[in-house]
Backbone bond lengths (Angstrom), bond angles and torsions (degrees), N, CA, C in turn:
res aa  C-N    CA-C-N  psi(-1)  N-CA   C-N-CA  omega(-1)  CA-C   N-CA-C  phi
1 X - - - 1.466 - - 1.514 109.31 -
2 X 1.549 123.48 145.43 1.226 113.54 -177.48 1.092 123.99 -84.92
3 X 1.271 133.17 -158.60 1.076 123.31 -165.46 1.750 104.85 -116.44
4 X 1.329 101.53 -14.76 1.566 103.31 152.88 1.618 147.27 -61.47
5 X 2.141 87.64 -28.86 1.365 86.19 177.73 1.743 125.62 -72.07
6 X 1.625 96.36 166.27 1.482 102.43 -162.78 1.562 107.38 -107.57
7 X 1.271 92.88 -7.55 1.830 99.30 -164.56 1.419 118.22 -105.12
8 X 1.574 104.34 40.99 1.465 117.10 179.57 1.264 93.30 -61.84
9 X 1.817 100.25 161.72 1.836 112.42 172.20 1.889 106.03 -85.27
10 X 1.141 98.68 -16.32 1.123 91.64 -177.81 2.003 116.34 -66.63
11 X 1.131 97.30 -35.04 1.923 119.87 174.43 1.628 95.81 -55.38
12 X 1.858 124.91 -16.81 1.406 111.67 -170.84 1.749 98.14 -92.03
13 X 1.439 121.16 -8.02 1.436 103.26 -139.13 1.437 91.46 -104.24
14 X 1.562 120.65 116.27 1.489 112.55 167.91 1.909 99.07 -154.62
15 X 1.431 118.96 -178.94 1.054 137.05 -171.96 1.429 103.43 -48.46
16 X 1.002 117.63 139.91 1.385 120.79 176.91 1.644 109.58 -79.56
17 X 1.565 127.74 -21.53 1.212 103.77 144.18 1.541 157.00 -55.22
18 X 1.434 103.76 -23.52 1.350 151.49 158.12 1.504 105.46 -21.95
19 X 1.280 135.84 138.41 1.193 138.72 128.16 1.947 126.65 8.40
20 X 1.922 83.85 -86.00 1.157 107.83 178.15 2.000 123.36 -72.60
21 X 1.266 97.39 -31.30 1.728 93.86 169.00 1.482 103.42 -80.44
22 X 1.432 128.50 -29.92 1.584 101.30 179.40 1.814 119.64 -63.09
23 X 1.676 92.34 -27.18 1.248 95.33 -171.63 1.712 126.88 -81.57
24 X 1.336 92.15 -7.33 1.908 125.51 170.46 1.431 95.14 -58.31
25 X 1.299 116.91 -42.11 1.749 121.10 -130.51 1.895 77.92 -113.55
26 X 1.158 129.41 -52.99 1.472 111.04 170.71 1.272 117.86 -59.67
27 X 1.182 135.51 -59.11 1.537 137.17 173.80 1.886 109.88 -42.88
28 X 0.695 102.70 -41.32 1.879 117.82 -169.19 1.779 88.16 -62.53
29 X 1.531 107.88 -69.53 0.971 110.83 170.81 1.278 144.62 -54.95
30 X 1.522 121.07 -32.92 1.548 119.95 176.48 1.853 112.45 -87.68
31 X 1.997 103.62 -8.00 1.548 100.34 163.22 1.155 118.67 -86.38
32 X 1.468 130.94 -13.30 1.554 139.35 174.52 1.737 97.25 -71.44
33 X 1.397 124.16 -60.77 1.672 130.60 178.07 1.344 99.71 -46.58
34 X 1.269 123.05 -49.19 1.476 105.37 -177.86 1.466 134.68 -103.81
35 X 1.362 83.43 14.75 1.767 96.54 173.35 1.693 117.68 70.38
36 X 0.984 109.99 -1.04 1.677 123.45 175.11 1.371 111.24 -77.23
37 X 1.818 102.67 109.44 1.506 110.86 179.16 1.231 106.71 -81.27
38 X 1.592 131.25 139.09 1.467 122.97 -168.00 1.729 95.65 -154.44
39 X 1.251 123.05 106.60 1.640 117.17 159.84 1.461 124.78 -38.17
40 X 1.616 94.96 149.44 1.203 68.26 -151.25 1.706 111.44 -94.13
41 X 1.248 119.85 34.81 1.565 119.52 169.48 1.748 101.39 -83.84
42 X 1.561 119.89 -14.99 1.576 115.43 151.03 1.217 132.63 -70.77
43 X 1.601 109.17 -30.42 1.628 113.82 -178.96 1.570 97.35 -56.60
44 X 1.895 104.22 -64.68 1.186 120.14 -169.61 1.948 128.70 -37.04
45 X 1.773 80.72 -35.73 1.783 86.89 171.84 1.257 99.85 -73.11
46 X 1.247 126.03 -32.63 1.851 111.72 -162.54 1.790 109.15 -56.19
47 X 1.577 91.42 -44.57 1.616 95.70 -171.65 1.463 105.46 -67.62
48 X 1.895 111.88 -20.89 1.884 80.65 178.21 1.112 122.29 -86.07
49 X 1.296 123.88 -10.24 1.478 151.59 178.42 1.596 96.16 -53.45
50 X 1.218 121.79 -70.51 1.764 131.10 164.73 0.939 113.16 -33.38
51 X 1.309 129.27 -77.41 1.483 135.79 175.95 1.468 114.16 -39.59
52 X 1.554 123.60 -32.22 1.577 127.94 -171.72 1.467 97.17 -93.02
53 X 1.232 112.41 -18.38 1.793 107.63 175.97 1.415 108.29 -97.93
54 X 0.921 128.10 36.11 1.752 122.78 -161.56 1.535 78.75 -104.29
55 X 1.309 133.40 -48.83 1.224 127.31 160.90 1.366 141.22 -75.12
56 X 0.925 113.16 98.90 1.502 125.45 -172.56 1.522 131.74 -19.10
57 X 1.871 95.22 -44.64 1.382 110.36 171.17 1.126 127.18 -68.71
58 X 1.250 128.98 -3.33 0.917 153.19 -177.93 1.682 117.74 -71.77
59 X 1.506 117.96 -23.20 1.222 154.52 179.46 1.824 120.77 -88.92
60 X 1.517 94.22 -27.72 1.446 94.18 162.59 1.563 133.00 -75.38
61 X 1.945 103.92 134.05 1.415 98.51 -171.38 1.220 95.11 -101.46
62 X 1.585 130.46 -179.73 1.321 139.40 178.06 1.603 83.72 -118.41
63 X 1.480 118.41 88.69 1.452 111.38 175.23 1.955 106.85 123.07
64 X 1.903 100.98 -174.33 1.501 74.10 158.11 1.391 105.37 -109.75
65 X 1.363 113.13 -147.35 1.619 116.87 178.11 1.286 112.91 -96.48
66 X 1.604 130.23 -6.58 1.084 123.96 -168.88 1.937 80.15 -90.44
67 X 1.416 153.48 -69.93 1.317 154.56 126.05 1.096 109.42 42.58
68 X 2.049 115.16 -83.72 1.192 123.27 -149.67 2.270 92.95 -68.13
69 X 1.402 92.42 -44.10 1.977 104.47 173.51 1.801 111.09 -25.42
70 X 1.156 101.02 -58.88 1.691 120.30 -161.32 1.443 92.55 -66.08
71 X 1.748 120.57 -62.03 1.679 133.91 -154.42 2.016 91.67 -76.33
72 X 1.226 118.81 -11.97 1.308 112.96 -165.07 1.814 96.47 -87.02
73 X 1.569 116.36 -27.90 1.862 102.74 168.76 1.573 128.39 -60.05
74 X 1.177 108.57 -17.76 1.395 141.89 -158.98 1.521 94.43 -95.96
75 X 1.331 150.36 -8.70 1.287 144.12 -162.21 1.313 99.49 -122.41
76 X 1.839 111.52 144.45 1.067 108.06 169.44 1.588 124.50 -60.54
77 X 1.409 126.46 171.28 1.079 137.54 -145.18 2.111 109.67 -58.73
78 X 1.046 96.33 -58.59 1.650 115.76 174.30 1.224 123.03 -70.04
79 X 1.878 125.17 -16.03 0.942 130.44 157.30 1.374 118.83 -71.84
80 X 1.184 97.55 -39.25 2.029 113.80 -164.10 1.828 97.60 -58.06
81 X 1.454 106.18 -50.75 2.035 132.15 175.47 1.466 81.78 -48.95
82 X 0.741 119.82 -94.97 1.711 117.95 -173.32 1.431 114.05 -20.83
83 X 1.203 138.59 -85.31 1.458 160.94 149.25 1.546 78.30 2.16
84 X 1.415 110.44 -101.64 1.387 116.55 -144.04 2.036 120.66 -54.54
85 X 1.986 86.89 -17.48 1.757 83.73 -178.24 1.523 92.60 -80.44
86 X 1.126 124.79 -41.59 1.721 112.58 -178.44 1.362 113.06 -55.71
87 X 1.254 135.19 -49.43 1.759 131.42 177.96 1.555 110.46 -43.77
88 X 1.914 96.76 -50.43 1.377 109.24 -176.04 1.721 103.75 -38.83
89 X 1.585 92.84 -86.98 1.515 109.94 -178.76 1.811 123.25 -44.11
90 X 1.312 130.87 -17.24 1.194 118.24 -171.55 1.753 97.98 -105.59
91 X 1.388 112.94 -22.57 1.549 109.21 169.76 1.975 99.78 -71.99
92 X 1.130 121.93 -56.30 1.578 115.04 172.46 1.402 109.75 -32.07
93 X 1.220 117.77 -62.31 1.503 120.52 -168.61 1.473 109.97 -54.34
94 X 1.272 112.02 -69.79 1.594 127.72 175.87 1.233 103.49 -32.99
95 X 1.263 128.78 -85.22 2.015 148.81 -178.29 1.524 80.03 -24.52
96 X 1.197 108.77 -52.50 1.990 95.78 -155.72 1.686 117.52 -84.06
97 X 1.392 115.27 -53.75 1.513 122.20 161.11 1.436 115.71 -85.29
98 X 0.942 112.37 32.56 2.141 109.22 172.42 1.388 103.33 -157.02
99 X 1.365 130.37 6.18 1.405 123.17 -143.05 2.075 91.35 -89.35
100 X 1.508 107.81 -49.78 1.403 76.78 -173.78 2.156 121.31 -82.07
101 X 1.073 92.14 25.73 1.704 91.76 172.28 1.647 84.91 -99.77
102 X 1.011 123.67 -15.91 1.839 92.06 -170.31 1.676 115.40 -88.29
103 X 1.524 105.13 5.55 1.647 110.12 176.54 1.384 112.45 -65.46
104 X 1.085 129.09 -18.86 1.606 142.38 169.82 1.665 115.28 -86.85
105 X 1.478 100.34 1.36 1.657 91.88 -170.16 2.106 98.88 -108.07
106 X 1.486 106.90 174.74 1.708 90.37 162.65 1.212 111.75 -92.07
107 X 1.309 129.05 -31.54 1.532 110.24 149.58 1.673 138.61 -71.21
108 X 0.806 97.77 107.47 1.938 107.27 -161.22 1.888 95.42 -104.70
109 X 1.490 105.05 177.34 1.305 116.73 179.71 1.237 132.70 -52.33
110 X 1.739 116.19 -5.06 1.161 127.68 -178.24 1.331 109.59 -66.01
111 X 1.459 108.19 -48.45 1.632 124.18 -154.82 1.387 94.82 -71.09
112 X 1.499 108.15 -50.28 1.559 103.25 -169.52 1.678 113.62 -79.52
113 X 1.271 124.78 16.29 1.224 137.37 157.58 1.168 125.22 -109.02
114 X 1.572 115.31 -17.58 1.716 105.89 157.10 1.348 120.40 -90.57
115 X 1.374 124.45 -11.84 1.546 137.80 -172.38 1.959 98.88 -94.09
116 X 1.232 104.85 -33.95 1.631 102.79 175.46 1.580 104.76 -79.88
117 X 1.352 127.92 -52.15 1.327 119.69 -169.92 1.510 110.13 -57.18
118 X 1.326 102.61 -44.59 1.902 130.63 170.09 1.716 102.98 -28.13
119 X 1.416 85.71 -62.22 1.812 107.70 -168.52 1.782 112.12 -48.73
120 X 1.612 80.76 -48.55 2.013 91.75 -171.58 1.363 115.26 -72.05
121 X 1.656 103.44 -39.11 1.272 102.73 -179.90 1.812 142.26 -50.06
122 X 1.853 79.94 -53.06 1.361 100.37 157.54 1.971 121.57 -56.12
123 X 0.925 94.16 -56.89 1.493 98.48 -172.44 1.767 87.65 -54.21
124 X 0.993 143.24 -51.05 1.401 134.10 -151.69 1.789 99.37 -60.86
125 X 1.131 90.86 -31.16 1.509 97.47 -172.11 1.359 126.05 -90.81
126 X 1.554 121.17 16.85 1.232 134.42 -140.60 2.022 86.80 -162.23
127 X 1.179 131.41 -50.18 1.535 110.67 167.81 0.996 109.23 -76.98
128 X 1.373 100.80 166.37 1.952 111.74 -162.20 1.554 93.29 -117.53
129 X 1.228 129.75 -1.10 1.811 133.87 160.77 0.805 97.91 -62.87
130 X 1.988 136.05 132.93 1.274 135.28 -168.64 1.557 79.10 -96.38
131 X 1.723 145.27 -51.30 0.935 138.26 166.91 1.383 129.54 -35.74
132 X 1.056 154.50 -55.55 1.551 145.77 80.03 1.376 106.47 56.49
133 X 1.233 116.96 -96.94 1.772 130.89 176.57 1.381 92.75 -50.15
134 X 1.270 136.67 -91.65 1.007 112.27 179.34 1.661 144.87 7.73
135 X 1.469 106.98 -85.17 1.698 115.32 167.20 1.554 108.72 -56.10
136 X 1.335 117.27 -47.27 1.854 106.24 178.46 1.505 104.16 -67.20
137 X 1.173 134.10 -22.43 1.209 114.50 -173.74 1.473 110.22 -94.40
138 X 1.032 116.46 -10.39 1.827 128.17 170.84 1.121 93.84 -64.03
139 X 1.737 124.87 -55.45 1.466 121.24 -155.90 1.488 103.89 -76.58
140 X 1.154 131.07 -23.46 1.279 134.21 -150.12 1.573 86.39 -81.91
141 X 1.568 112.45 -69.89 1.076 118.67 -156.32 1.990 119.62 -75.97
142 X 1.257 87.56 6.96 1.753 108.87 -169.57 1.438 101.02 -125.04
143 X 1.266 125.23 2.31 1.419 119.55 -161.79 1.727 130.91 -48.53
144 X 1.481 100.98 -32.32 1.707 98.69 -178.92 2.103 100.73 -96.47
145 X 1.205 124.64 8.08 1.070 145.33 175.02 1.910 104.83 -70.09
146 X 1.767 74.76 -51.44 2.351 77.44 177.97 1.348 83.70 -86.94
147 X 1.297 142.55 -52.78 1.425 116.02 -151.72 1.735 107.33 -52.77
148 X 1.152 121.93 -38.79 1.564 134.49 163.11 1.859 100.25 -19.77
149 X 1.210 77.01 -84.52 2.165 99.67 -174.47 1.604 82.39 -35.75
150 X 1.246 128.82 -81.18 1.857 118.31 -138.08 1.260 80.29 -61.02
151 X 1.836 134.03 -61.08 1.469 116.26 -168.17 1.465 133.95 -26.00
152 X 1.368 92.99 -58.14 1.303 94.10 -178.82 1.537 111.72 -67.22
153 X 1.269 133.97 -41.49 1.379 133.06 -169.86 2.115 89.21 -66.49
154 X 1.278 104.66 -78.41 1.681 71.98 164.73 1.553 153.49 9.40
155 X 1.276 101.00 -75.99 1.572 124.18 176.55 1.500 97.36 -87.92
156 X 1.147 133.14 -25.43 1.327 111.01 -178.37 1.954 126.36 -55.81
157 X 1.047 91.99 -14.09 1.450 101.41 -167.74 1.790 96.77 -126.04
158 X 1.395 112.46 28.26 1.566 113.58 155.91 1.158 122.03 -144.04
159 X 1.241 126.30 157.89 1.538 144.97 -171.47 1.653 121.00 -103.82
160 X 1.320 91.95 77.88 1.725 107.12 -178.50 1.631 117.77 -26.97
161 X 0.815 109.81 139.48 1.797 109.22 166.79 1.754 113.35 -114.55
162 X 0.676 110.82 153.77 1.530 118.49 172.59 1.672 117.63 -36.65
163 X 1.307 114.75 -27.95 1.660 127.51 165.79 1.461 112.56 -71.74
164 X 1.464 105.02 -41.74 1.572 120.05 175.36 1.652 115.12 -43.17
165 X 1.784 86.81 -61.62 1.413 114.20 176.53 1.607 105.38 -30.04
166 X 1.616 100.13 -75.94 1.539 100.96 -166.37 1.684 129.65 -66.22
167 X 1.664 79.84 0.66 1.829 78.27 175.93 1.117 111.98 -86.05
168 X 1.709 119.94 -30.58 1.410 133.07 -164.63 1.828 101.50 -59.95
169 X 1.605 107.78 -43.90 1.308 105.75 176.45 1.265 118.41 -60.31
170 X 1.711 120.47 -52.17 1.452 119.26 -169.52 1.976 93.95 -51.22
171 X 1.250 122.68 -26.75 1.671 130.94 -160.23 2.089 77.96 -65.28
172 X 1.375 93.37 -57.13 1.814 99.03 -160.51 1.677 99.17 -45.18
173 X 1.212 120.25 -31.57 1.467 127.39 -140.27 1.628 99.75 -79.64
174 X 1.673 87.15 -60.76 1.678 94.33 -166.82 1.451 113.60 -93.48
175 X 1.822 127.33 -26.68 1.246 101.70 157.61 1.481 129.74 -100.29
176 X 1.238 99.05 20.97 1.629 87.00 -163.12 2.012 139.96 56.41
177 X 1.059 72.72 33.09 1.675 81.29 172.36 1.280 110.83 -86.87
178 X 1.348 102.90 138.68 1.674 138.74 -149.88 1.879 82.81 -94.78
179 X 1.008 135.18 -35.58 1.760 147.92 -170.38 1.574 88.58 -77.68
180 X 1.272 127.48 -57.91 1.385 118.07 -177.43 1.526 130.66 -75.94
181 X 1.210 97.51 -11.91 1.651 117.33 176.21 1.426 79.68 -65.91
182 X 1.252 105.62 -88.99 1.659 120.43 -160.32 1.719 123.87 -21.00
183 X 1.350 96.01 -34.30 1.730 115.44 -168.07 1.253 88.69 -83.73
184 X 1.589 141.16 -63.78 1.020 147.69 171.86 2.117 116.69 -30.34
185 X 1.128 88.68 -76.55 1.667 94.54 166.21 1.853 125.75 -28.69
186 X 1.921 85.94 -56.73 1.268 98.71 168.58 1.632 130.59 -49.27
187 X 1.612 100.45 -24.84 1.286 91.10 -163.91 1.794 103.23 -131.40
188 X 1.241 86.77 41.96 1.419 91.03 171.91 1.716 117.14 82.51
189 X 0.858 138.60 -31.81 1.179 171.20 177.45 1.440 120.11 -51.53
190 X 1.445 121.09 2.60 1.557 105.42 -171.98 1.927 76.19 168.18
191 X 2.160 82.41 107.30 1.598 96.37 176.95 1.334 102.50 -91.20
192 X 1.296 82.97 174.73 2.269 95.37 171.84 1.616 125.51 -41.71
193 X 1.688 102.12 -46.57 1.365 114.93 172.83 1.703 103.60 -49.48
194 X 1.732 111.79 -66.92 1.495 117.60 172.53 1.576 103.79 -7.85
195 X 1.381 90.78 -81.13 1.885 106.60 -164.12 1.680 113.18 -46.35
196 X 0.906 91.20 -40.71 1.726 94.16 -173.56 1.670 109.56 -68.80
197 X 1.422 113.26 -56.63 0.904 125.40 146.75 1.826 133.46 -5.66
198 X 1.281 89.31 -62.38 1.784 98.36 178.10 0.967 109.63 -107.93
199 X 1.416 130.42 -13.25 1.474 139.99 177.92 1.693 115.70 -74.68
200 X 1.742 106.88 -2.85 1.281 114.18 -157.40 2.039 88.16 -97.34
């Protein structure tokens, strides 16, 4: 591993009161719920990804993301890495903790799943850490897979309402998430026909 990378396991290991060990212990946990095997220099990014969103501001673009995408070829080399891990990471975050309020918006989960996969991909192909490429190219090519993981860690700590309910489906409808099937199934909500149905 080089000496650049950032996503040592050791960067995961702290107090479980901590920031970073609670966020070990949600991630650990919402990839076991969803059955998603992920190395763990991916787990490890998830939790810094959390930790970098704990602040809100952190979320502001100068522009939108389809914008900052285009102006990010145009930047020198270390800026562009920059550019593209932030698009990456703030479309991940969003898709995963905002994703079913954006079914009411004209930008919905699509955008922020072709501009995040967009984001990783490129960047994978653009750091020279074969470790590095690696995790962006997991995310790129797995992308509504993590949005799953933050979802559920999301919802884990809320109490759906019947409005909730119906968003989770329109979620089943238009992206096909395998996390929303499941919740759905669970709760009565989405028969065999359903599955086959959207599964087609």
């Amino acid at each position: 591993m080089s000496k650049n990378d950032k996503f040592t396991s050791k960067d995961s290991i702290g107090i479980v009161t901590s920031p970073t060990g609670f966020f070990v212990d949600l991630v650990n946990e919402a990839l076991e719920k969803r059955r998603i095997s992920a190395q763990p220099l991916t787990s490890n990014y998830l939790v810094q990804l959390l930790e970098t969103y704990l602040l809100t501001e952190n979320l502001r673009q100068q522009g939108t993301l389809a914008e900052l995408y285009m102006r990010s070829f145009h930047m020198e080399r270390a800026l562009r890495i920059e550019m593209l891990k932030k698009l990456g990471d703030s479309s991940l975050y969003i898709a995963g903790f905002f994703g079913d309020s954006l079914k009411r918006k004209i930008i919905d989960i699509d955008y922020y799943r072709d501009i995040g996969g967009s984001a990783y991909g490129t960047l994978a192909k653009t750091v020279e850490d074969e470790f590095q490429a690696r995790v962006f190219n997991d995310f790129s090519t797995r992308f509504i897979e993590y949005v799953d993981v933050l979802t559920y860690i999301s919802q884990s700590a809320l109490i759906q309402s019947n409005q909730d309910l119906l968003r989770l489906y329109e979620r089943y409808v238009t992206t096909g998430s395998e996390l929303a099937k499941e919740q759905l199934v669970e709760k009565g909500l989405l028969t065999n026909i359903d599955k086959k149905k959207h599964s087609q």
